[in-house]
C-alpha positions as CSV (number, residue, x, y, z in Angstrom):
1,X,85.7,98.7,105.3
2,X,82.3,97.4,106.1
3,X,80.5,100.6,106.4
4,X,82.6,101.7,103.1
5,X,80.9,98.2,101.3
6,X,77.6,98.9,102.5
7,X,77.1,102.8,101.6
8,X,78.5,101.8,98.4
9,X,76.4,99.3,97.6
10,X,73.5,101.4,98.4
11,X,74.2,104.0,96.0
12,X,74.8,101.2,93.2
13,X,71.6,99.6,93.7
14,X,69.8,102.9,94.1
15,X,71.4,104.1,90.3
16,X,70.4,100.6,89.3
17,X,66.5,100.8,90.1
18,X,66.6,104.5,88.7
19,X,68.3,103.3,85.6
20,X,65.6,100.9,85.2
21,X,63.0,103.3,85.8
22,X,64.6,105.6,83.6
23,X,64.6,102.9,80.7
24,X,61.1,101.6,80.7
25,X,59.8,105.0,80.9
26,X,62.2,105.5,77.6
27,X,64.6,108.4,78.9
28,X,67.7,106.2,77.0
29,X,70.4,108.7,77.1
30,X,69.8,110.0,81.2
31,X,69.8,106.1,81.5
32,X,72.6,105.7,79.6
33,X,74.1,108.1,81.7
34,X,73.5,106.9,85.0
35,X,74.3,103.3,84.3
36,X,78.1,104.7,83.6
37,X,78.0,105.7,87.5
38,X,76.3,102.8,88.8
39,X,79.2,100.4,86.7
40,X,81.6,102.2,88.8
41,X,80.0,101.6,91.8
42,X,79.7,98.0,91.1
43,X,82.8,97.2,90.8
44,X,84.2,99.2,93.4
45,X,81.7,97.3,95.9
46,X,82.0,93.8,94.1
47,X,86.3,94.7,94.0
48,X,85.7,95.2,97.6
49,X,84.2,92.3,98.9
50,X,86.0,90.1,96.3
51,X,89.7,91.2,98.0
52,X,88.4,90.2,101.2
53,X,86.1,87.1,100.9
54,X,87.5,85.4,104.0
55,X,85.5,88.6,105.8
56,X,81.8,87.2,106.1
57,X,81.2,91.5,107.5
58,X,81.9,92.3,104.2
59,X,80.0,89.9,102.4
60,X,76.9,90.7,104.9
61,X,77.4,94.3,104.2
62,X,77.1,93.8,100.4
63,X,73.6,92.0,101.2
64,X,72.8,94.3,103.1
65,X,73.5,97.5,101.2
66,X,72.1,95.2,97.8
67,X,68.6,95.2,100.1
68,X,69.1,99.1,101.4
69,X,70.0,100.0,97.8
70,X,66.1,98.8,96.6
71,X,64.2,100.5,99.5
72,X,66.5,103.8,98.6
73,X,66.2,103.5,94.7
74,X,62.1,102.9,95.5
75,X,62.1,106.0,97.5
76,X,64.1,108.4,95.1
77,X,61.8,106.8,92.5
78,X,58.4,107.9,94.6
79,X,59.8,111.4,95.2
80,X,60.7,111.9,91.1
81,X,57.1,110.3,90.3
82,X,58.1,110.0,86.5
83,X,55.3,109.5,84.3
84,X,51.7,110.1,84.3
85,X,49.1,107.9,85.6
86,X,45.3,107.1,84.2
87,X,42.7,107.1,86.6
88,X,39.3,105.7,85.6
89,X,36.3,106.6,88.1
90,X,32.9,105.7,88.4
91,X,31.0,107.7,90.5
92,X,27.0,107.1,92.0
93,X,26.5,110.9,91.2
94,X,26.0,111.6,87.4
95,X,26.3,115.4,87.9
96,X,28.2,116.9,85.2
97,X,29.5,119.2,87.7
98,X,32.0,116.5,88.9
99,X,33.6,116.7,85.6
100,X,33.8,120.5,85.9
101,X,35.6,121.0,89.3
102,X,38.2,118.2,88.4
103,X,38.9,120.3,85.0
104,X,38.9,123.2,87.8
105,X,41.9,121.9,89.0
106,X,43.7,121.5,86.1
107,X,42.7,117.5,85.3
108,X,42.1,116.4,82.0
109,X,39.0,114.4,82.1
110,X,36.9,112.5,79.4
111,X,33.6,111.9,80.9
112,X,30.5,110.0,79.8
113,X,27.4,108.7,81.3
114,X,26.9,104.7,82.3
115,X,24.6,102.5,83.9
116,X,25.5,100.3,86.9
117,X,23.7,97.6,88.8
118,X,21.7,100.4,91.0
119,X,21.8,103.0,88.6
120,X,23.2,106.1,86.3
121,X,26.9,106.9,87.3
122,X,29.0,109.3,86.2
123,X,32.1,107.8,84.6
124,X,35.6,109.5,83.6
125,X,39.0,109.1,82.7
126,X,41.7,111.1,83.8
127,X,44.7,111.8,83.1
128,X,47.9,113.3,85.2
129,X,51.1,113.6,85.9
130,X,52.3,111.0,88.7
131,X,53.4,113.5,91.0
132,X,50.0,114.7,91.4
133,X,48.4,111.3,91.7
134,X,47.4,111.2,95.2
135,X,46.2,114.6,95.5
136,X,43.9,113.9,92.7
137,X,42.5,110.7,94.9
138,X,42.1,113.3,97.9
139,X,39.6,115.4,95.6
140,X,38.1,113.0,94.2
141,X,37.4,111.3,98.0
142,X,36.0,115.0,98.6
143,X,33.6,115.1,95.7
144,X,32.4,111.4,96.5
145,X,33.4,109.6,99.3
146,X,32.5,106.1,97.7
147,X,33.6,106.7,93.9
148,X,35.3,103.4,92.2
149,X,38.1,104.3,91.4
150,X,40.7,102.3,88.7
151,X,44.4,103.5,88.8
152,X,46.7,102.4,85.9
153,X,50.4,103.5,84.1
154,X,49.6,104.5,80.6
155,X,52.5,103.5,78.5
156,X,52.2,105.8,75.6
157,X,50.0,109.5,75.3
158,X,49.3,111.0,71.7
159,X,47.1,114.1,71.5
160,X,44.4,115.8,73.3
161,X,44.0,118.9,74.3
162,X,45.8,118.1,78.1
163,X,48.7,117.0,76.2
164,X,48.8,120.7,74.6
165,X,48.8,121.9,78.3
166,X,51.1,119.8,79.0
167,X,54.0,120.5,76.6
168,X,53.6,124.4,76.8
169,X,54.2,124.1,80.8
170,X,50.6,125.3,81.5
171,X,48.8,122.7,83.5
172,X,48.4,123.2,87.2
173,X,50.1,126.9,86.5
174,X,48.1,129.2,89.2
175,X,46.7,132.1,87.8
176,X,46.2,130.6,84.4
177,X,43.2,130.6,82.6
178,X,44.4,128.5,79.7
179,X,43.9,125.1,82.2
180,X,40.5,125.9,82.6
181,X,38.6,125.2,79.2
């Protein structure tokens, strides 16, 4: 019984966060969806525990699957990387060709140039999907080591040419030539 609680806790927990997830990034209906599951789930686990509250293992295997539930629901979360993230960088080296090689591999980057306390820098915004976020840090760690570098979730993305890329399936696409304009 306790083991039955806790596993199913877990996975109600872990639909919950995703259903959350899922709603903020706007995906209504796949939310919609997964929240019909995660219902059933929690009131199998709540029925559970509530037909044997004189068990305290039961009740500490619902707080325990409940706290499981998040760390599993953050994981999945991690692994599906929904979304794209902005990344703003300032960099000491103004050299166009930092722009280049990061549109090289398949970034969209707006670039200007700025001035900063010691100097000229190079500053650009980028743009790409989650998924790819920390292999983005890695090359830009490559390029320059001790680039400022601004992370954040944009919440809503309307035109551009990297948009374009986006929707026809083409960005990061080995072999293409269209990502590299």
């Amino acid at each position: 019984m306790v083991s039955i609680i806790l596993i199913v806790n877990i996975v109600y927990v872990s639909l919950f966060t995703m259903r959350m997830i899922l709603t903020m990034k706007g995906r209504r209906y796949v939310a919609a969806f997964v929240s019909m599951f995660e219902v059933i789930m929690y009131v199998i686990g709540l029925g559970l525990v509530l037909d044997n509250l004189d068990e305290i293992q039961n009740i500490i295997a619902y707080a325990v699957g409940f706290a499981s539930g998040v760390i599993v629901g953050m994981k999945i979360e991690e692994k599906l990387a929904l979304g794209y993230i902005t990344v703003n960088v300032v960099s000491s080296n103004p050299d166009i060709e930092f722009t280049r090689r990061l549109r090289n591999e398949g970034y969209g980057v707006t670039s200007w140039f700025s001035y900063g306390m010691e100097g000229d820098r190079l500053s650009m915004q980028i743009l790409t999907p989650r998924k790819y976020e920390l292999r983005l840090y890695e090359t830009i760690k490559t390029l320059d080591p001790k680039a400022f570098i601004i992370s954040y979730e944009p919440k809503q993305i309307h035109g551009g040419f990297w948009v374009k890329q986006v929707r026809r399936g083409r960005l990061f696409r080995k072999g293409s030539n269209d990502n590299r304009r």
